[in-house]
N, C-alpha and C positions, 0 to 999 in steps of 0.2 A: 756796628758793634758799639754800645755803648759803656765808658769808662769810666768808672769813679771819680774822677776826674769832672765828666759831663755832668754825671747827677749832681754832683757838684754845686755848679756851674748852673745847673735848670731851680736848683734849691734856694741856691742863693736871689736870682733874678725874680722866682716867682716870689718868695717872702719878702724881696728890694720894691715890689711893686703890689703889695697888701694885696696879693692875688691866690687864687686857689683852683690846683691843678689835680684832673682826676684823669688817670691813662687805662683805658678799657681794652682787657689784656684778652685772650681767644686762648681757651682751655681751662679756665678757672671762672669761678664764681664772684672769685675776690680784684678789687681792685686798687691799684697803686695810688694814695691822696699825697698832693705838698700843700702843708697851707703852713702854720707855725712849725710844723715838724713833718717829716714823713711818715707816713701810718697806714696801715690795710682798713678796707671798709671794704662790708658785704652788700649786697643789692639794694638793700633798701637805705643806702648811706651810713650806716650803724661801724663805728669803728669795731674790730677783731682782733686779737693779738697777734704781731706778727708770726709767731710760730705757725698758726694756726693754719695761717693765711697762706704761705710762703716758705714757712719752716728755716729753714737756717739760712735760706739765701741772701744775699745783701740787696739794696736798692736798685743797683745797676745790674747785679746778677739778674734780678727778676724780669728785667727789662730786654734782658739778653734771652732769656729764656723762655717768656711766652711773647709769643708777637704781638706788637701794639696794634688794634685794631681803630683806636681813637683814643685821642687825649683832648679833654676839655679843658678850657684856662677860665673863669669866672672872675672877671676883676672890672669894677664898679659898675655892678649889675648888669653888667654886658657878659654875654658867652660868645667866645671865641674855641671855634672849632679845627682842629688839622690832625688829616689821613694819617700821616705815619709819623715816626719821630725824627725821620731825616726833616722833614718840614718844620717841624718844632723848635727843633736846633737852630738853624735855620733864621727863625724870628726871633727868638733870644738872644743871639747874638748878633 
């Protein structure tokens, strides 16, 4: 379970390290981005409004809510790839 607290904590590290994190969630179209902000983006990379997206859920609710199937980290032109968000965790900290 992840805690506001963690997204946090994953917010801060990915923005501390001019990186950019997309979490590829299982039941939706839409996906979780961190880069200078947290924000929804639909398949073709295109930001969406979070309502749209997510509707009234928080960062960490969404996270809690549809299973992370991958999360990718982009940070100086290298892609870093990990399974699930226990392993994410993990390397951030």
């Amino acid at each position: 379970m992840i805690t506001y607290a963690d997204m946090l904590n994953i917010y801060k590290k990915v923005r501390s390290m001019n990186a950019k994190a997309f979490f590829i969630l299982k039941g939706t179209k839409y996906k979780l981005a961190i880069n200078r902000y947290i924000h929804a983006i639909d398949e073709e990379s295109k930001r969406v409004p979070w309502g749209k997206a997510f509707g009234p859920k928080l960062p960490h609710d969404v996270l809690n809510t549809f299973p992370v199937l991958e999360i990718k980290l982009l940070k100086d032109n290298e892609v870093i790839t990990f399974k699930n968000i226990a392993e994410f965790l993990k390397w951030i900290r």
